[in-house]
N, C-alpha and C positions, 0 to 999 in steps of 0.2 A: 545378206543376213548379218545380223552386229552379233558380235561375241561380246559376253559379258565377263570383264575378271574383275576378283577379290582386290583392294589396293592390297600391302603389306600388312598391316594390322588385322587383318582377317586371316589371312594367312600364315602367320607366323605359328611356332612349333608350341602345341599346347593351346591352342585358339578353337574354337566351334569353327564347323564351318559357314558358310554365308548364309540367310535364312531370309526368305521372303517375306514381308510385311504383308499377309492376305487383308481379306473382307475382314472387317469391323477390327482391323489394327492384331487380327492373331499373327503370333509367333508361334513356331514348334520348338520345345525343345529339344537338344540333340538325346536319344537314346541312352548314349555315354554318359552324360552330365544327370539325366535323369534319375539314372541306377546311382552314382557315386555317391549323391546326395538325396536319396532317399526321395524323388517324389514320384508321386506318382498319380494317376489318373484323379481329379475330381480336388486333390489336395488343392492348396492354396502355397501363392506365392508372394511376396511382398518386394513391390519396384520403389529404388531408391536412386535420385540424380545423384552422379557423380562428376570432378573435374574430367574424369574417364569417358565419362558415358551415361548408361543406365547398369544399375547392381542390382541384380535378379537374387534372393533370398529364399530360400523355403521358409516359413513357419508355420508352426504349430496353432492351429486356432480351437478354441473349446468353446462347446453348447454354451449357448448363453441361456442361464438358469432362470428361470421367473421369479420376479419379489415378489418375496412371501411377506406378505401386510399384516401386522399384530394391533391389534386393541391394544388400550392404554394398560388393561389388566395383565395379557398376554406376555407385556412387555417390562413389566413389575416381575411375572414368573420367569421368563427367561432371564434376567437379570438374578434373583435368585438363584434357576437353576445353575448356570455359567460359576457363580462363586460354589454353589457345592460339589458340582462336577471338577475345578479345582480343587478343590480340600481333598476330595475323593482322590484324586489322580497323585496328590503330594502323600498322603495320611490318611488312607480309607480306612484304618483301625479306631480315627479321633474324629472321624466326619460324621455328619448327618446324612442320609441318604435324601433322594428327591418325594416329594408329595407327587400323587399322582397327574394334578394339574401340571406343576412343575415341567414332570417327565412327559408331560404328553408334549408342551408346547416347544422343548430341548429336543422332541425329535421330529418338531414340524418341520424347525429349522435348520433341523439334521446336524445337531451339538452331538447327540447322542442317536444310536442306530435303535431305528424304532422296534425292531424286531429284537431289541435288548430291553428295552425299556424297564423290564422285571428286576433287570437285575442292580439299575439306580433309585429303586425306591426304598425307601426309611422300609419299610415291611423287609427287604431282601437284607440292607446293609444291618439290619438287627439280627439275625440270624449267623449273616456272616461274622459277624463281631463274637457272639458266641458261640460258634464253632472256632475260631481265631482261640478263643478264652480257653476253652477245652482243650486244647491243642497241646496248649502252652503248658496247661497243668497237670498233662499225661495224662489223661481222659478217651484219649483214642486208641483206638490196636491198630495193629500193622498186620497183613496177613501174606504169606506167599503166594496165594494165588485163589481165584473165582469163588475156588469150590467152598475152601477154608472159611472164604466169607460169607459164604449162603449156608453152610452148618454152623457158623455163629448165630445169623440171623434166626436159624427154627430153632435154636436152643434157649 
């Protein structure tokens, strides 16, 4: 029976140990190495030649999202939208809010969070603007607390 040894480079302090090349080129790898660097079952790795060797990498990979395809109109609105949702973001007191088209096609493409959508349109940023106005010119109360507020409101 033949005994099989590691040469030195397999061997040496800090090294995996030896690993057998199965069916269809699998390697395992060691447990140790597994946990240190974070991979784990089903993840993805990334092999790169080295003067070394081979360099075994973890990374990170993300969904790949589907393109979402805009009409020539579509794409006028989101070009809109994108500059007001800027303004907005800089100067929401001097900005215009989004038309509804606008806001719808901002959140196809998910500029803005659809389940927001209320709150980028000219109808919201008008309101907002003047409660801002009232604000400013002492127009509001302050109350200590729930109850204060709900004996304003029935008075």
């Amino acid at each position: 029976m033949t005994s099989l040894l590691p040469s030195n480079r397999f061997t040496q302090k800090g090294h995996s140990p030896l690993r057998k090349v199965r069916k269809f080129f699998q390697i395992s790898l060691p447990a140790r190495l597994s946990k240190k660097f974070g991979i784990a079952e089903g993840e993805y790795v990334e092999m790169q030649e080295t003067k070394e060797g081979i360099l075994v990498k973890p990374v990170e990979v993300s969904e790949r999202l589907p393109v979402i395809r805009l009409n020539r109109k579509e794409q006028r609105l989101l070009a809109d939208a994108k500059t007001k949702v800027r303004q907005i973001n800089v100067d929401w007191l001097g900005s215009q809010g989004l038309s509804k088209n606008e806001a719808r096609v901002a959140a196809k493409v998910g500029l803005i969070d659809s389940e927001q959508i209320w709150w980028w349109l000219e109808s919201w940023q008008t309101g907002e603007r003047a409660a801002e106005k009232d604000r400013k010119e002492g127009k509001t109360k302050k109350f200590e607390n729930v109850d204060d507020l709900i004996d304003d409101l029935r008075s």
